[in-house]
LUMPA-536782 format. One line per field, with one value per residue (C-alpha): y, z, x; residue in three letters. Coordinates in nm, 2 decimals. Each point is the difference from the previous one (the first is absolute). Layout:
BEGIN
north = (Y,...)
up = (Z,...)
east = (X,...)
rest = (ALA,...)
This chain:
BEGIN
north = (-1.10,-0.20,-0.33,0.11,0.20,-0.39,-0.17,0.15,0.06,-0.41,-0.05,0.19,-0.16,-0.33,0.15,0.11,-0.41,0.23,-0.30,0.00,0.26,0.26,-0.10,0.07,0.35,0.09,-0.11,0.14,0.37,-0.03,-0.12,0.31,0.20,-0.16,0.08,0.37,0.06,-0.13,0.34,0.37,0.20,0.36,0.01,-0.21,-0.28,-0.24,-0.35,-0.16,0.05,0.03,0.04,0.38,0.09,0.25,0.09,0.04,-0.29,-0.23,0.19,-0.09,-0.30,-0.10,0.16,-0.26,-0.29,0.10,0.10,-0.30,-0.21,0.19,-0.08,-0.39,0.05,0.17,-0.21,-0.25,-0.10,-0.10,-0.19,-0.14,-0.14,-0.20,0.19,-0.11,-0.03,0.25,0.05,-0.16,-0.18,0.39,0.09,0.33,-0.04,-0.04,0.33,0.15,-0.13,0.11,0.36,-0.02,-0.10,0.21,0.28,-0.08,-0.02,0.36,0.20,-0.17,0.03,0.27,-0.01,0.18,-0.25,-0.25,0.21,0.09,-0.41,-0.06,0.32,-0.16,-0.36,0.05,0.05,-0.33,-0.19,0.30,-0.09,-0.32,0.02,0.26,-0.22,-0.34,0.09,0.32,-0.02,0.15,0.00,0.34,-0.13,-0.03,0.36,0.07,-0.18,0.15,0.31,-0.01,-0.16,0.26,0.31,-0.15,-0.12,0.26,0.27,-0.20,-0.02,0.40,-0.13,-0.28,0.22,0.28,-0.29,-0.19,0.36,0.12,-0.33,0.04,0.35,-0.10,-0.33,-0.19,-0.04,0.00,0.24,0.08,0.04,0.22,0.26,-0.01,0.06,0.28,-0.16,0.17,0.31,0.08,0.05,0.22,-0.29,0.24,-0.16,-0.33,-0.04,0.05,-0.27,-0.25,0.05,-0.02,-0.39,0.03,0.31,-0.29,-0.25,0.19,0.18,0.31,0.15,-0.02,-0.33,-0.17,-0.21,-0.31,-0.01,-0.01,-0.26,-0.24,0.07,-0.08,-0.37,-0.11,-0.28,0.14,-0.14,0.21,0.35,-0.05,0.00,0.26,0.25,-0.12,-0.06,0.05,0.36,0.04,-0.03,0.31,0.18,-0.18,0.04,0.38,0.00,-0.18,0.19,0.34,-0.15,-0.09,0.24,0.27,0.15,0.41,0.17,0.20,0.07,-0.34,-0.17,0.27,-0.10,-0.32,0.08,0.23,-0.24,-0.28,0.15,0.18,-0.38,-0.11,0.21,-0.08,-0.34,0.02,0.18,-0.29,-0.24,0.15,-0.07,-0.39,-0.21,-0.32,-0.12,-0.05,0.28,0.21,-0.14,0.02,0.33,0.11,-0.18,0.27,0.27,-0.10,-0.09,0.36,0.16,-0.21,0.07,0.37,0.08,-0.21,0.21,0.33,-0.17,0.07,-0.25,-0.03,-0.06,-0.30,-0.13,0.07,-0.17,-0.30,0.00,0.05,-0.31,-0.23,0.07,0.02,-0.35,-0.18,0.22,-0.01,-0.41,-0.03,0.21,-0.24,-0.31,0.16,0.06,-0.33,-0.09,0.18,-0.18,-0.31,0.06,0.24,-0.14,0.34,0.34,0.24,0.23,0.01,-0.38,-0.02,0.11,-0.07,-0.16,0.08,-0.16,-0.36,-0.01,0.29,-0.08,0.03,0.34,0.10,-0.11,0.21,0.31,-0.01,-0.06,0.27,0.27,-0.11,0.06,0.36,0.03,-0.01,-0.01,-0.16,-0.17,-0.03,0.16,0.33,0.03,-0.01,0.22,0.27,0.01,0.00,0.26,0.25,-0.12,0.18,0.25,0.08,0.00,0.23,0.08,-0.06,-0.40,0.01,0.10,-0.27,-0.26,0.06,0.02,-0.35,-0.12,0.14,-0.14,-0.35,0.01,0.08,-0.33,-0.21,0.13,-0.06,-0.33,-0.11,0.14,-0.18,-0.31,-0.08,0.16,-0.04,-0.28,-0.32,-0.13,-0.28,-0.12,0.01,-0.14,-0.40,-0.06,-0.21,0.14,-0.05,0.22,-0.16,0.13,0.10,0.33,0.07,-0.10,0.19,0.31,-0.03,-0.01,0.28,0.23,-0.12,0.07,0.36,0.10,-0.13,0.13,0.29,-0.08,-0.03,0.32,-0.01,-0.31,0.12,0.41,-0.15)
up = (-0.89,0.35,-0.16,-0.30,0.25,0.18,-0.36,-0.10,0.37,0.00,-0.35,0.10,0.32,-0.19,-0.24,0.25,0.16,0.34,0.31,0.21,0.25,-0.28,-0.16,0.34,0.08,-0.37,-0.04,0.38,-0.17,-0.28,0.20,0.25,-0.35,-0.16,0.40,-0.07,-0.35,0.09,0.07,-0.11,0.12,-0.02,0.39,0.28,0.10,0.25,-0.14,0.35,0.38,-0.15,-0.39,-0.12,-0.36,-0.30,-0.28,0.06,0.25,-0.35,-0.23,0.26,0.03,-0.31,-0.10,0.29,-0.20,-0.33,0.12,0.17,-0.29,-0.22,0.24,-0.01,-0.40,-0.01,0.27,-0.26,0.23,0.31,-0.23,-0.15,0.24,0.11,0.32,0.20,0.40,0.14,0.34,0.18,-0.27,-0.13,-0.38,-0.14,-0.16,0.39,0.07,-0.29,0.06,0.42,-0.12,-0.24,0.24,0.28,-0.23,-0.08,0.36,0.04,-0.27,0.08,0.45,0.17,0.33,0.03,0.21,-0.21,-0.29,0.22,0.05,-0.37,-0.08,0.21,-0.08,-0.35,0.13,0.08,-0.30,-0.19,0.27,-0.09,-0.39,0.01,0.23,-0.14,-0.35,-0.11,-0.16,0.16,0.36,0.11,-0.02,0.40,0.05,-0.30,0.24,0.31,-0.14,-0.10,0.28,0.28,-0.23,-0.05,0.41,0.13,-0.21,0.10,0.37,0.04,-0.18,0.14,0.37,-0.19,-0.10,0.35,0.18,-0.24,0.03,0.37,-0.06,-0.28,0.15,-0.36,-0.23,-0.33,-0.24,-0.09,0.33,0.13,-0.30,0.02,0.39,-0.03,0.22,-0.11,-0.08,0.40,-0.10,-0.17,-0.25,-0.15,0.24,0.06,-0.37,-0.07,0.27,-0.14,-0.36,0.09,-0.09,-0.30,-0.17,0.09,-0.17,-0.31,0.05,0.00,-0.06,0.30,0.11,-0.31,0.06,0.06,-0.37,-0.24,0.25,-0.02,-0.36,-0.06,0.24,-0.07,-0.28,-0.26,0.12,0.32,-0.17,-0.20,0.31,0.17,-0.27,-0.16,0.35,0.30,-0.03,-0.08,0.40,0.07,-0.25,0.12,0.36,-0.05,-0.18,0.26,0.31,-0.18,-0.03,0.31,0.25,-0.22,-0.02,-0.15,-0.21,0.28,0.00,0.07,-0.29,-0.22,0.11,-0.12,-0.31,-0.07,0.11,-0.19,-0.29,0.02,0.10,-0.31,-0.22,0.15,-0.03,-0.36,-0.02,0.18,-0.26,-0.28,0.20,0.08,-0.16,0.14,-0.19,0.27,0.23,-0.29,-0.02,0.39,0.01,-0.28,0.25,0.26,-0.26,-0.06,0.36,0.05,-0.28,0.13,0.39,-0.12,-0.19,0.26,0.27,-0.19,0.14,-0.39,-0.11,-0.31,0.22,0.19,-0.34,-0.19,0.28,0.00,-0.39,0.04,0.25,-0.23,-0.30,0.15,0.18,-0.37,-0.18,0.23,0.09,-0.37,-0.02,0.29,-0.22,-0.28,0.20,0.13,-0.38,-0.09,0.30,-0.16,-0.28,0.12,0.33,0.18,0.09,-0.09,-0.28,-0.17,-0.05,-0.11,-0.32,-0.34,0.05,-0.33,-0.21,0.20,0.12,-0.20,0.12,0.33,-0.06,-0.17,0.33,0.19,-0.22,0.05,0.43,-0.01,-0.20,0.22,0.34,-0.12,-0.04,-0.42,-0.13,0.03,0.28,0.36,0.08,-0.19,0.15,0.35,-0.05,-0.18,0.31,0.26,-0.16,-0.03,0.33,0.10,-0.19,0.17,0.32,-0.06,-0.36,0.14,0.13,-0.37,-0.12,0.21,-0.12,-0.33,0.08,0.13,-0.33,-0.26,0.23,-0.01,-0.38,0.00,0.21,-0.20,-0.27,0.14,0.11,-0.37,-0.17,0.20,0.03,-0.31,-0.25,0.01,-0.06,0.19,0.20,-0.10,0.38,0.10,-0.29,-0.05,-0.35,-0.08,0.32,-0.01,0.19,0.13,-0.09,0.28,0.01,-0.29,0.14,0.32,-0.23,-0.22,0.27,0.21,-0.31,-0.12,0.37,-0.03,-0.34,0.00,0.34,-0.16,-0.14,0.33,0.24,0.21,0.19,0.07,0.08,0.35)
east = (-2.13,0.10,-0.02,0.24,0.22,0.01,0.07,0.28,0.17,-0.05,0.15,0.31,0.04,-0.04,0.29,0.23,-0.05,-0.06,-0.03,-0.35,0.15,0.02,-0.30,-0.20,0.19,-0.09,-0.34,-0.09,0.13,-0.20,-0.31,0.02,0.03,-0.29,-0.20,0.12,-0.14,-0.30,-0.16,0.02,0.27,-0.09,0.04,0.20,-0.23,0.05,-0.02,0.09,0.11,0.31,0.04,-0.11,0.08,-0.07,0.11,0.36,0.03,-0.13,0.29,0.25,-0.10,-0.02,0.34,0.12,-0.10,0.11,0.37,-0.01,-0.04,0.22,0.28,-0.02,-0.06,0.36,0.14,0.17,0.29,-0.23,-0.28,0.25,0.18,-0.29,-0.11,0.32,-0.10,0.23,-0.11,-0.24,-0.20,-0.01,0.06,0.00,-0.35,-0.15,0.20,-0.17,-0.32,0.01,0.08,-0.27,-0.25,0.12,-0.01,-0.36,-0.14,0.21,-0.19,-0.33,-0.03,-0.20,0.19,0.30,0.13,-0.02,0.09,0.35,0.07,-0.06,0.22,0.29,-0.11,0.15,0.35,0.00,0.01,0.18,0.25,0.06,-0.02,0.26,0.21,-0.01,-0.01,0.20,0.28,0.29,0.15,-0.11,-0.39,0.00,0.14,-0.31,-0.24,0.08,0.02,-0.36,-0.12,0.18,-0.15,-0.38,-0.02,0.16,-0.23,-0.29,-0.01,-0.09,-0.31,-0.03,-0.08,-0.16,-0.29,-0.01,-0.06,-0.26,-0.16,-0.02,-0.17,-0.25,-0.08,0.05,0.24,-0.26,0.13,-0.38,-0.12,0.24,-0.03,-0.40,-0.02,0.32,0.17,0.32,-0.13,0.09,0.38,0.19,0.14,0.30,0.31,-0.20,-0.03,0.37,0.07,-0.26,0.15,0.32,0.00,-0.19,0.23,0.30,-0.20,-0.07,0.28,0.10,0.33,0.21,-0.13,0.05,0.34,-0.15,-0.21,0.28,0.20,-0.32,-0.08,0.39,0.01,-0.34,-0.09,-0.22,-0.32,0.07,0.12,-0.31,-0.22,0.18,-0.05,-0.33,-0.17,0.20,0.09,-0.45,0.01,0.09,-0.23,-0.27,0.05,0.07,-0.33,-0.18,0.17,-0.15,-0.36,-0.07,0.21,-0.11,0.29,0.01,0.25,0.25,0.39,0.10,-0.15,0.10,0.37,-0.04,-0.15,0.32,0.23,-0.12,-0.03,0.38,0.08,-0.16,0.19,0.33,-0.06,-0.08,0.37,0.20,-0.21,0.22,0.28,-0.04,0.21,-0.16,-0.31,-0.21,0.07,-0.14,-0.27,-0.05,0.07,-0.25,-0.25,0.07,-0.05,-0.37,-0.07,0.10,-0.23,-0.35,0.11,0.02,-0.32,-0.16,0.05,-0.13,-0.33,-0.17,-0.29,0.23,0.33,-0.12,-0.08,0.31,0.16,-0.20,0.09,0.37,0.00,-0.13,0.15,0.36,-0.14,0.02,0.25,0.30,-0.03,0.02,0.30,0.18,-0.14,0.18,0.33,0.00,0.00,0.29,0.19,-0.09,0.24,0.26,0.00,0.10,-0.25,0.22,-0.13,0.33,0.01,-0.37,0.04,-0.11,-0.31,-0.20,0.30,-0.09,-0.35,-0.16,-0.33,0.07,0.15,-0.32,-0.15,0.21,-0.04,-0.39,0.04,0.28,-0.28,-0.26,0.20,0.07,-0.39,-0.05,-0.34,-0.26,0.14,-0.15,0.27,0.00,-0.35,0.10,0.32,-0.18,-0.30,0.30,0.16,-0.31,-0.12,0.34,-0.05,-0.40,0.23,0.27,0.18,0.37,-0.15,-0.12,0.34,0.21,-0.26,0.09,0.38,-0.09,-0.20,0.33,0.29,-0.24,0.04,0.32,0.17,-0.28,0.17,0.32,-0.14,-0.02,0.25,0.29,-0.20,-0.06,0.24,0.37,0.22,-0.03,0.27,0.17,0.08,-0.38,-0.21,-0.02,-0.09,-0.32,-0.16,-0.38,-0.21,-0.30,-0.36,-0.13,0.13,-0.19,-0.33,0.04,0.11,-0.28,-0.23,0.08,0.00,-0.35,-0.09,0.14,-0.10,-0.38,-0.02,-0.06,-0.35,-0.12,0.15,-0.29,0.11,0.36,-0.12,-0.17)
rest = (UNK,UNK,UNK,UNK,UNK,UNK,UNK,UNK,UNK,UNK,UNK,UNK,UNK,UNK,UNK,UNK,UNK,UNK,UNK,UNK,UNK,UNK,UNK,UNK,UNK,UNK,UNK,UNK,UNK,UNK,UNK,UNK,UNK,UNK,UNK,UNK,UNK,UNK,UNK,UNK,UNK,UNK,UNK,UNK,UNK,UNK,UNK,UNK,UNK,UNK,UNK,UNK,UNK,UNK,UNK,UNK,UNK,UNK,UNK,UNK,UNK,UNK,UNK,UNK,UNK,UNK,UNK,UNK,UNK,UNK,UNK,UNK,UNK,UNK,UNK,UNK,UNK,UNK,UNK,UNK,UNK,UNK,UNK,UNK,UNK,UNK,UNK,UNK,UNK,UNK,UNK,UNK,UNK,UNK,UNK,UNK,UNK,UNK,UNK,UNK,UNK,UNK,UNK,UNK,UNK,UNK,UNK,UNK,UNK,UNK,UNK,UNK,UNK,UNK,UNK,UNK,UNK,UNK,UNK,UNK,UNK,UNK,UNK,UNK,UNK,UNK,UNK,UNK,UNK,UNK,UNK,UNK,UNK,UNK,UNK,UNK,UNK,UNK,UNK,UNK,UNK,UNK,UNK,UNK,UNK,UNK,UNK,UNK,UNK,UNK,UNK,UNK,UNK,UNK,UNK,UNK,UNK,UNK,UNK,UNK,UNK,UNK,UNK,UNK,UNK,UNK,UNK,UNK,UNK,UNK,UNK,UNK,UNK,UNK,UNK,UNK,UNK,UNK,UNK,UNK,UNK,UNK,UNK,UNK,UNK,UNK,UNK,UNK,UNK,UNK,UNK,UNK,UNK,UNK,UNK,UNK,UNK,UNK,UNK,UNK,UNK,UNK,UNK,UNK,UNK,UNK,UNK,UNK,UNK,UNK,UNK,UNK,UNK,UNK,UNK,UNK,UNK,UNK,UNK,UNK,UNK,UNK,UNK,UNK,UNK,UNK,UNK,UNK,UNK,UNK,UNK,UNK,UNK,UNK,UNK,UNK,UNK,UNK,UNK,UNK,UNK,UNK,UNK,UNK,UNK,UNK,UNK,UNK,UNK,UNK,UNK,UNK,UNK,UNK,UNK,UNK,UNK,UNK,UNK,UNK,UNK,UNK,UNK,UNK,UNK,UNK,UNK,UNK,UNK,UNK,UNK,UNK,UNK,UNK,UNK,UNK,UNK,UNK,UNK,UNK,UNK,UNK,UNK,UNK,UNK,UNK,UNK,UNK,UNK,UNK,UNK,UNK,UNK,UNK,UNK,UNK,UNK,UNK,UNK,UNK,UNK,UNK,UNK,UNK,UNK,UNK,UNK,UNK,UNK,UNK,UNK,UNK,UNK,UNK,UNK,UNK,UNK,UNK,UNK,UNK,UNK,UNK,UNK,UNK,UNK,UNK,UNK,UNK,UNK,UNK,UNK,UNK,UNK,UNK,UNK,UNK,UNK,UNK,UNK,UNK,UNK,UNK,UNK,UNK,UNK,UNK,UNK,UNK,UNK,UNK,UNK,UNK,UNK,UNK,UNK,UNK,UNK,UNK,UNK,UNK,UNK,UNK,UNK,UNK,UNK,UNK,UNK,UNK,UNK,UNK,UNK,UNK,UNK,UNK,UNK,UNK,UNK,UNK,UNK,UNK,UNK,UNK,UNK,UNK,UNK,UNK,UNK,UNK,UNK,UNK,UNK,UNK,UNK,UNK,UNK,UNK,UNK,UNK,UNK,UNK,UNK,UNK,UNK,UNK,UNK,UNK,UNK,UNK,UNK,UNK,UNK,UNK,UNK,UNK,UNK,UNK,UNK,UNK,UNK,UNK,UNK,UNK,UNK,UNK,UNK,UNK,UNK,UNK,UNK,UNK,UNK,UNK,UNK,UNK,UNK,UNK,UNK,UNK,UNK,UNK,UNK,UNK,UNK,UNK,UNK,UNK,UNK,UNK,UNK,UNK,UNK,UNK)
C-alpha cells in the first residue's frame, strides 16, 4: 500500500514537471502519511514526542494530499505557464505545496502548541497565493480581510493554551486528558473563548465575510484548498478541543449549536440569491460547515461521526465545483451566473459533469454525501425534533440552489459577446472531476473508515 501510495504521488509530480523544492514538500507529506498508516488506529497513539494520530488525523490527512493534487491537476493556467517565479524564486505550485505540508504537520501534532503555530502557519502562504495571484484588484482587501478575522480570533486561544499549559505543566494533548488536568474547570465560558478562532475558521454565520471575499480573489489552486482543506481546521480543532478539555453539553454550547445551524440555513437562502458564480459556491460551504458544527455539538457517538463525514465529503465535492467554475470562466470570461449560460449546447460533457457534482452536493444516493447528511440530520433529530426539523430545512434549501446552480448554468442561450468560437477546454478538468466522484461514490463500500 505505501509504496503504491509513493508510485503514483511520484508519477504525477513527474507529470506536473514539479522542480526539486516541490518534489521534497510532496514526498516529505506522503512519507509522514506512509509513518501514520503504519499502525492500527482504533485509539490515539503517540507515534513520537511530537506526532499523535488516529483514525481521523489519517482521513485528514489524507484528504490534504488528495485536494492538494487535484488543485495543480486543474491548475491549467499556472502549469501552463511554466511555473513563472513571481516572488522570491516562489511559484504557485511551492504555495500549494507549503499549505499541503503545513496542513499535514497540523492534523498529525500532539502538542497544542504546536498544533496552534501550524493552525496559523497556513495563513502564511494562503496569504501570499491570494495576493500574488488572484485575479482582480480587491485581492489585498480579500487577504487582509482573512488574515485580521483568523489572527484576531486566534489570540484568545492563543492565551487560553499558554495559561493552561502553565497549570498542567505540558502541553501534550494526551497527557493532559489522561491525568485530568482540565477536569479542575468549569470549561463552559473557557470553551467558548478557545473556540472562538476555530467557529471563525470554519465559519459560522456572522463571521463569515471574509470566506466569500477569499473564495472570490483567490486563483483556483487556492479556493480549492480553502474549501477542500483549509476550512477542515476548524472541524478538526473543534474536535480536538472537545477530546481533551472534556468539555460537557451546558447552555453555551447549546447556543452555538442553535446558532449555527439557523446560520446554516440562512446561508443556504442567500446561495439562491448569488449572482456571482463563486460566491455561491462559497456560501454553500458555510451551509455544510454549519450542519457538521451542529450535530457535532449534540455530543452523540453518531454526531461526531456524521461530522467527520460531512467534512470530507464537502472537502472533495465543493473544490470540484470551484474547478468547474473556473472552467466556465475559461470560456465566458465573466462569474456572473447570467452570462454563464448555455453550457450543454458547447461542452456537453462538461455539463454532464456538472449535473453529477451539482446531485452529489445536494446529498443524492449513494453518495458519501447522502450518508453523512442523513446521520446529521437524525443525529438532530436524537437531540431535539425542532434541530431535526431546521436540518432538514437546511438539506431542501441545499437542493434547491444546486438546482438553481444548474439550471442557469447550463441552459439558456449563450452570449454572443462572451463566447470565442473554437475554444478548447483543456482535460484536466475532467480528470480532477472524474476523480473526486469515484472518491465519493466508492466511498461508499467502505463507511467504516469515514464514520471514525
Amino acid at each position: 500500500m505505501s509504496c503504491v501510495l509513493m508510485l503514483s504521488v511520484s508519477c504525477i509530480l513527474w507529470g506536473l514537471g514539479m522542480n526539486e523544492v516541490g518534489w521534497l514538500i510532496m514526498v516529505c507529506a506522503v512519507a509522514l502519511l506512509v509513518v501514520m498508516m503504519d499502525c492500527p488506529f482504533n485509539f490515539y497513539i503517540l507515534k513520537s514526542e511530537w506526532l499523535g494520530v488516529d483514525e481521523m488525523s489519517v482521513l485528514m490527512v489524507l484528504l490534504c494530499l488528495l485536494v492538494s493534487m487535484m488543485s495543480l491537476v486543474s491548475s491549467t493556467k499556472e502549469v501552463k505557464n511554466g511555473f513563472v517565479v513571481l516572488m522570491s524564486g516562489w511559484s504557485v505550485v511551492e504555495m500549494v505545496m507549503f499549505i499541503c505540508l503545513g496542513s499535514v504537520l497540523f492534523f498529525s501534532v500532539c502538542s497544542w502548541m504546536d498544533f496552534f503555530f501550524f493552525f496559523e502557519f497556513s495563513l502564511v502562504p494562503t496569504f501570499f497565493l491570494i495576493l500574488k495571484w488572484g485575479y482582480q484588484p480587491e485581492r489585498l482587501q480579500a487577504a487582509v480581510f482573512m488574515l485580521l478575522y483568523t489572527v484576531g480570533s486566534s489570540l484568545p486561544l492563543l492565551m487560553s493554551l499558554v495559561y493552561f499549559w502553565s497549570y498542567v505543566k505540558s502541553d501534550n494533548m494526551l497527557l493532559s486528558k489522561m491525568v485530568g488536568g482540565w477536569k479542575d474547570f468549569n470549561m463552559n465560558w473557557p470553551w467558548l473563548i478557545m473556540s472562538l478562532s476555530f467557529l471563525v475558521k470554519l465559519p459560522v454565520y456572522g463571521a463569515h465575510a471574509w470566506l466569500p471575499k477569499a473564495h472570490v480573489e483567490a486563483p483556483l489552486s487556492g479556493s480549492m484548498l480553502l474549501a477542500g482543506v483549509l476550512l477542515k481546521f476548524g472541524g478538526y480543532g473543534l474536535i480536538r478541543l472537545m477530546w481533551f478539555s472534556e468539555v460537557t453539553n451546558s447552555t453555551i454550547v447549546l447556543f452555538v449549536l442553535v446558532f449555527s445551524l439557523w446560520g446554516g440555513v440562512l446561508s443556504s437562502g442567500v446561495c439562491s440569491c448569488q449572482s456571482d458564480l463563486k460566491s455561491l459556491i462559497a456560501y454553500s460551504s458555510i451551509g455544510h460547515m454549519a450542519l457538521s458544527l451542529s450535530v457535532l455539538l449534540s455530543f452523540y457517538s453518531v454526531g461526531k461521526m456524521a461530522c467527520v463525514c460531512v467534512l470530507y465529503s464537502h472537502g472533495i465535492c465543493s473544490p470540484i465545483l470551484f474547478s468547474l467554475a473556473a472552467n466556465s470562466y475559461e470560456f465566458c470570461q465573466s462569474r456572473s451566473i447570467m452570462l454563464s449560460k448555455g453550457i450543454s449546447r458547447i461542452f456537453p460533457v462538461i455539463s454532464g459533469v456538472w449535473f453529477f457534482f451539482c446531485i452529489l452536493n445536494m446529498g443524492f444516493p449513494p453518495s458519501l454525501n447522502f450518508f453523512s447528511e442523513v446521520y446529521s440530520v437524525g443525529g438532530l433529530l436524537s437531540l431535539q425534533w425542532l434541530l431535526g426539523l431546521m436540518g432538514g430545512l437546511m438539506c431542501l434549501m441545499t437542493g434547491a440552489y444546486c438546482l438553481i446552480l444548474y439550471s442557469l448554468v447550463n441552459h439558456g442561450v449563450v452570449s454572443s459577446m462572451v463566447f470565442k468560437p473554437g475554444l478548447n477546454l483543456s482535460y484536466r478538468y475532467l480528470v480532477s472531476s472524474v476523480f473526486g466522484g469515484v472518491l465519493l461514490l466508492g466511498g461508499t463500500l467502505c463507511l467504516d473508515m469515514f464514520f471514525v
